[in-house]
Backbone bond lengths (Angstrom), bond angles and torsions (degrees), N, CA, C in turn:
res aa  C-N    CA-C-N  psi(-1)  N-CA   C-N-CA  omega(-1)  CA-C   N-CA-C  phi
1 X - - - 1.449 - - 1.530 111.20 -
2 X 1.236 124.35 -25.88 1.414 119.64 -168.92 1.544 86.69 -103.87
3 X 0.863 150.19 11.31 1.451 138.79 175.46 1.460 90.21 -91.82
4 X 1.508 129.50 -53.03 1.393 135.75 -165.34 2.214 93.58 -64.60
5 X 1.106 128.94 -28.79 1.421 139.13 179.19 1.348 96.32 -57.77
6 X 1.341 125.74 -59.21 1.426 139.56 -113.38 2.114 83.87 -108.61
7 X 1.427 111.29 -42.33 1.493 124.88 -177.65 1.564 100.86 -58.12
8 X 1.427 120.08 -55.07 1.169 142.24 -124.86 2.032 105.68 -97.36
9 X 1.505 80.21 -42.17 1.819 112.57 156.10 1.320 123.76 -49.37
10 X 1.193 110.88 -71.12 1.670 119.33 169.41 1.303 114.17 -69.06
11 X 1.485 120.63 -40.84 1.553 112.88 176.15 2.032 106.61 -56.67
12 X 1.290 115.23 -43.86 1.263 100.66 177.40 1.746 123.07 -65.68
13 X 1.335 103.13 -24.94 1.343 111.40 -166.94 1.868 104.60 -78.00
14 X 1.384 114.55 -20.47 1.156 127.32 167.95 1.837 118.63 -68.56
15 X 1.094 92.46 -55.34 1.404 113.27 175.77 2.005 114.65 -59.74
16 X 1.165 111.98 -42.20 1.412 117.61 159.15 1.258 123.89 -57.56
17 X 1.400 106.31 -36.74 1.564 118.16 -178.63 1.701 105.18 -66.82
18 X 1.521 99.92 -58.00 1.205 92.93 -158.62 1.645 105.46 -78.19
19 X 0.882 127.01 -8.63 1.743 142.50 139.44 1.568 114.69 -22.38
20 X 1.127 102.42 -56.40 1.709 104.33 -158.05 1.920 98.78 -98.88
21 X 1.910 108.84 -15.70 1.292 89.57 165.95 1.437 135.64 -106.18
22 X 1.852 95.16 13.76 1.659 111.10 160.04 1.549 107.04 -86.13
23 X 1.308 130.57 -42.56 1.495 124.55 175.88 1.758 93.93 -52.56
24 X 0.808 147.08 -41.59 1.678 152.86 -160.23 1.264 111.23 -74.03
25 X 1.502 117.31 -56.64 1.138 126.71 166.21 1.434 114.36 -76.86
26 X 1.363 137.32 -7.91 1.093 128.60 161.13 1.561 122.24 -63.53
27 X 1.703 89.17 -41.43 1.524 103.45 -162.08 2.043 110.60 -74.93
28 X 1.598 88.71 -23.85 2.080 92.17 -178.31 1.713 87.53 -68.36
29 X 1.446 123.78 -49.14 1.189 112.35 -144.11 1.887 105.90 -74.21
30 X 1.230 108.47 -37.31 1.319 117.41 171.81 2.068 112.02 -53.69
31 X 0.922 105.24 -23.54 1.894 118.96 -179.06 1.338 98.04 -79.11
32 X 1.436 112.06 -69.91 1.586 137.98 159.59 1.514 106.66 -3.69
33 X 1.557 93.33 -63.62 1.802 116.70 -172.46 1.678 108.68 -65.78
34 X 1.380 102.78 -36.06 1.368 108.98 -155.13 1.917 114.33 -79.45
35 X 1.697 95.75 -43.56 1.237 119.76 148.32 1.389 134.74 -40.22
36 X 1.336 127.59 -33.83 1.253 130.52 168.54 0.699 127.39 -81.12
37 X 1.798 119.91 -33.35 1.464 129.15 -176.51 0.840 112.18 -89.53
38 X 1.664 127.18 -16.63 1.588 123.34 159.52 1.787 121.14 -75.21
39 X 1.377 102.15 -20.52 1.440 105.79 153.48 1.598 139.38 -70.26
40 X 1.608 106.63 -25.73 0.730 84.14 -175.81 1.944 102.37 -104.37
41 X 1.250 104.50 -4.34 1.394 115.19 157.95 1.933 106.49 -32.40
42 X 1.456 99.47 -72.40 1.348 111.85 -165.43 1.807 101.99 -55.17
43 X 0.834 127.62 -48.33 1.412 145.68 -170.86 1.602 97.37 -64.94
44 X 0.843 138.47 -56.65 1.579 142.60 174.01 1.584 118.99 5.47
45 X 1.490 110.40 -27.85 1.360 111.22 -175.60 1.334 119.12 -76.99
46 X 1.033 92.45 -53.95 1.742 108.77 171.40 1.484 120.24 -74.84
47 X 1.241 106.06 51.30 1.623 109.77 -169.70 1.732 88.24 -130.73
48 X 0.860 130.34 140.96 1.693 133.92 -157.50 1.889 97.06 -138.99
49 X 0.627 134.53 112.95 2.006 128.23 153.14 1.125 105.34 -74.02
């Protein structure tokens, strides 16, 4: 029974982890996102077809 504790423990503690470093990596890439499109917002003039 404590082996099933001991599995069940680390499997969550894994699962949190890798939790908080997709919210993380969500959050650079969304800045990432946000940053460019305000660049290229600003830049807009000099864009020719």
């Amino acid at each position: 029974m404590e082996k099933a504790y001991k599995t069940m423990t680390s499997s969550s503690v894994m699962n949190i982890t890798l939790g908080i470093i997709m919210i993380v990596a969500g959050l650079a890439s969304g800045v990432i996102t946000i940053v460019n499109g305000a660049r290229l917002l600003k830049d807009r003039h000099g864009i020719t077809f």
